[in-house]
Structure formats: structure tokens, C-alpha cells
C-alpha positions as CSV (number, residue, x, y, z in Angstrom):
1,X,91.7,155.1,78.6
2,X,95.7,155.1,78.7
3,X,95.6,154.1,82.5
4,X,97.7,150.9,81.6
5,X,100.3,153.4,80.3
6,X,100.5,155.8,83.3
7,X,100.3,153.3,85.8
8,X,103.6,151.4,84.5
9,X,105.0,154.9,84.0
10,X,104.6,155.1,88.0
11,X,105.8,152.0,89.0
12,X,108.9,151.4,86.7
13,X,109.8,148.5,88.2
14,X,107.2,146.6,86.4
15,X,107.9,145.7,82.8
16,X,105.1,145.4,79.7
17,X,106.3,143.0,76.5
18,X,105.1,141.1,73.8
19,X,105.6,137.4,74.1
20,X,107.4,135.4,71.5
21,X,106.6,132.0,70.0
22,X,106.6,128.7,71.2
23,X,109.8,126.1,70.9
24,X,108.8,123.4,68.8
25,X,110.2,120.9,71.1
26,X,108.2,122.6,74.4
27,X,104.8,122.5,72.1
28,X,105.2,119.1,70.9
29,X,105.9,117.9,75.2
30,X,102.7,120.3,75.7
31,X,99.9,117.5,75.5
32,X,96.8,116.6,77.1
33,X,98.2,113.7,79.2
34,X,101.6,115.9,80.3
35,X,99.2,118.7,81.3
36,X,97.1,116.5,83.1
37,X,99.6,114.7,85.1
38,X,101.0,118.1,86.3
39,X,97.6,119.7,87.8
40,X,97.2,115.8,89.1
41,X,101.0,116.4,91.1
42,X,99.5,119.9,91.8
43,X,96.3,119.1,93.5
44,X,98.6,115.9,95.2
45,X,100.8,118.7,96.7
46,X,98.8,121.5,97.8
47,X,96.7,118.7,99.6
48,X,99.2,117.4,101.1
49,X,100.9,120.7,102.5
50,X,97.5,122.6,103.0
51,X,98.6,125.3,100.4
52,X,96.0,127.9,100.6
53,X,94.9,129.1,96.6
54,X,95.9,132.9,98.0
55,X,99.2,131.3,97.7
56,X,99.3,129.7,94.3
57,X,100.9,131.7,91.8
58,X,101.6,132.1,87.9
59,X,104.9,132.9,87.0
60,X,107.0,133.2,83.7
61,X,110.8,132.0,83.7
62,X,111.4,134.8,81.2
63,X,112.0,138.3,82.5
């Protein structure tokens, strides 16, 4: 059940948060034609440079 818990307690290097809230600002530049433009560039890219998806990753600036 609590194998979330003792498997951060083993590896303390990896952190566990809550997220906060959205900037107004970064919600209101958050839109369908933004957000389509950027997988558009992404698809463009890992074309172009043979990117394999193993090495497409998700990442957070915060932390």
C-alpha cells in the first residue's frame, strides 16, 4: 500500500510535492493554437534530427 512512501524513503534524492496554481498570464498564452504550433515545431524537429521517442522527455522548470 505505502510502497510510494518507502521507495522515496530509499532513494532520497527524489523529491514528492504538491504543485501550485497556474500564472494568469502563462494560462491565458496556454491556447489551442499555441499548443498546436508547439507539438507542430516538435514533430518538425524530431523529424528532422531522427530523435527516437525513448529520448523525448517531460520535464518541469520547478524543482
Amino acid at each position: 500500500r505505502n510502497w510510494v512512501y518507502t521507495f522515496l524513503k530509499r532513494h532520497p534524492s527524489i523529491s514528492f510535492y504538491t504543485s501550485s496554481g497556474l500564472d494568469p498570464k502563462r494560462a491565458k498564452a496556454f491556447n489551442q493554437p499555441v499548443v498546436g504550433r508547439f507539438f507542430d515545431t516538435l514533430a518538425d524537429l524530431v523529424e528532422k534530427h531522427q530523435i527516437p521517442v525513448e529520448n523525448i522527455y517531460n520535464m518541469d522548470e520547478k524543482g
